[in-house]
C-alpha positions in Angstrom: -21.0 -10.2 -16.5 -18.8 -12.5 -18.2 -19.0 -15.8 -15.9 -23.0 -16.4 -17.3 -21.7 -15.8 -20.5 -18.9 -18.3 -20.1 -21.2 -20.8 -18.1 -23.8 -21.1 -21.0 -21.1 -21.5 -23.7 -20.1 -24.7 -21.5 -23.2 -26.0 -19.9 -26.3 -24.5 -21.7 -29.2 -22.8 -19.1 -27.7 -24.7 -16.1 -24.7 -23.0 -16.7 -25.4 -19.7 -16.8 -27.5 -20.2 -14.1 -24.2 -20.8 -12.3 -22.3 -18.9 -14.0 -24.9 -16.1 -12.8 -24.2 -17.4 -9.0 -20.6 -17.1 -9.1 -20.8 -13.9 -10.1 -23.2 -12.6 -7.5 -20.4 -14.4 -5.0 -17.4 -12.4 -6.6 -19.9 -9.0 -5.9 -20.0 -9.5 -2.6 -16.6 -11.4 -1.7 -13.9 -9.0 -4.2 -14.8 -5.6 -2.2 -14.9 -7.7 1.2 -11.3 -8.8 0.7 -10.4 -5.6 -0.4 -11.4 -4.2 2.8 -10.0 -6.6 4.8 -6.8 -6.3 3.1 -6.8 -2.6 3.6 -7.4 -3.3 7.3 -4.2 -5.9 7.4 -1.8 -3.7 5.4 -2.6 -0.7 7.7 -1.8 -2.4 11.2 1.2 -3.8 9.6 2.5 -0.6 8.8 1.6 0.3 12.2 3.4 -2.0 13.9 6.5 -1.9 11.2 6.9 1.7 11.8 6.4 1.2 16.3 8.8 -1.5 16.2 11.3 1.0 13.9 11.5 3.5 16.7 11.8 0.6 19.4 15.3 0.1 17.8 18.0 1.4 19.6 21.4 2.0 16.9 19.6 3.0 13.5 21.9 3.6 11.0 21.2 6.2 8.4 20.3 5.2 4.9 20.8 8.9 3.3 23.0 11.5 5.0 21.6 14.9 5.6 22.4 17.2 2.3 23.8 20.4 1.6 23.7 23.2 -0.6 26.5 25.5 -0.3 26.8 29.2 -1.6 28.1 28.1 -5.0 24.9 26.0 -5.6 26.8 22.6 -5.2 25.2 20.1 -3.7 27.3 18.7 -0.7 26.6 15.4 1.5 27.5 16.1 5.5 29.5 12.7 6.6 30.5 11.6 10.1 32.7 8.3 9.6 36.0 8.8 8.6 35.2 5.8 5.9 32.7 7.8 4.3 34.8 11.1 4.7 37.8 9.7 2.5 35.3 8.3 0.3 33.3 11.7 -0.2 37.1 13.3 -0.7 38.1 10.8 -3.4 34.9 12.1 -5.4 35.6 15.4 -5.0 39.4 15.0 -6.7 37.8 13.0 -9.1 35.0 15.8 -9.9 31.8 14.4 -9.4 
């Protein structure tokens, strides 16, 4: 609606003639690039999340989590790096 609007301010009739063309072009091409982008976004997640599960040694990013009986929250660990780590923070108190 505004294209006309700003195509007659600059060029008179002729103008929003065109200004009336570009906007009949955005109608159709804005929803058609939507689409298609819906459609390129999806099989990249696709193949992102096959080629995930084709790796072999996957690390972890967030260890499994525990609440005990006393309603503390508790993180399992399996390296010894990240045991003494987890022990420092529990002297400290946190």
């Amino acid at each position: 609606m505004t294209q006309p609007v700003k195509g007659a301010q600059k060029e008179g009739f002729v103008g929003a003639l065109k200004g009336a063309g570009r906007g009949l072009v955005g109608v159709v091409v804005k929803p058609t690039v939507g689409v298609v982008d819906l459609v390129a976004r999806t099989t990249e997640g696709i193949a992102n999340t096959a080629s995930y599960f084709e790796q072999k040694n996957r690390a972890r990013k967030r260890y499994p989590r525990y609440i005990g009986r006393n309603q503390m929250l508790s993180v399992r660990v399996s390296t010894i790096s990240c045991t003494i780590s987890h022990s420092a923070l529990q002297l400290r108190g946190c």
